[in-house]
N, C-alpha and C positions, 0 to 999 in steps of 0.2 A: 172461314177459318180452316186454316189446314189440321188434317190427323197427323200425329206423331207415332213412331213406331220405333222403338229401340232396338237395333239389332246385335246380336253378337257379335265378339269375332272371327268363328267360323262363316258368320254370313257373310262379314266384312268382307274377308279375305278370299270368298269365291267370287262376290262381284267383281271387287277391284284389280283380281286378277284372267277375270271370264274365264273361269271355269265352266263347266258343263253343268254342274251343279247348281248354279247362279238360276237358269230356268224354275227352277224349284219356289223360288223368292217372289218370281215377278210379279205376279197378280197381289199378291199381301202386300207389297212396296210399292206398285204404282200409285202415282198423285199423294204419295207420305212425305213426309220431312223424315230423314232420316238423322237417327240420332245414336251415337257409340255412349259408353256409359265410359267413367274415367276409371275402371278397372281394364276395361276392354283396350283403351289407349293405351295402358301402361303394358297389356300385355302382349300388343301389337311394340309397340317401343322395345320393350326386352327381347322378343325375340327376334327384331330386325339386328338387334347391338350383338345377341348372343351368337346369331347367324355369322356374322362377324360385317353386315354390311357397311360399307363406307358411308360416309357425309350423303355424298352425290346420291344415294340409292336412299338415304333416312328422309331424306328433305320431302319428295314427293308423295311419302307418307305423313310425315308431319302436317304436312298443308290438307291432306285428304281427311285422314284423322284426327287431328288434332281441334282444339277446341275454337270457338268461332273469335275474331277480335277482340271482341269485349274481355272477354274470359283471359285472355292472354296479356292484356293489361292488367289484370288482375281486377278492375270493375271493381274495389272494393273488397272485394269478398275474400278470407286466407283461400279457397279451392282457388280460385283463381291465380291468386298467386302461387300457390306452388305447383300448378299445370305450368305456369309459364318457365315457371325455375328447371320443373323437370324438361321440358319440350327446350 
């Protein structure tokens, strides 16, 4: 079974842009599933929109961070469906 590790999104945002800072992470994230909580979505979303970035520039985030398949169907669940609504 795999470990799970929830990261934030200051962590978020130094991996998935390789900052220098990302070294700091790697041994506590190696062989984890990693996991954003849906505060950390929304707040990686806002400030991609507030940034002013376009579609082309949101989408690559959306897919990185955003929630897995299921979740985006909605799976049942309201979380589900209003991740899907807001994403």
């Amino acid at each position: 079974m795999s470990d799970y590790v929830i990261i934030d999104t200051d962590v978020f945002s130094a991996i998935t842009s390789s900052r220098a800072t990302a070294t700091r992470y790697e041994a506590v994230l190696r062989d984890k599933t990693q996991a954003l909580t849906f505060v950390s979505i929304a707040e990686l979303l806002y400030g991609a929109r507030h940034a002013g970035w376009g579609e082309r520039k949101r989408a690559p985030l959306r897919r990185t961070a955003g929630p897995d398949r299921d979740q985006r169907k909605g799976s049942g669940n309201k979380l589900g469906r209003l991740i899907h609504r807001v994403l």
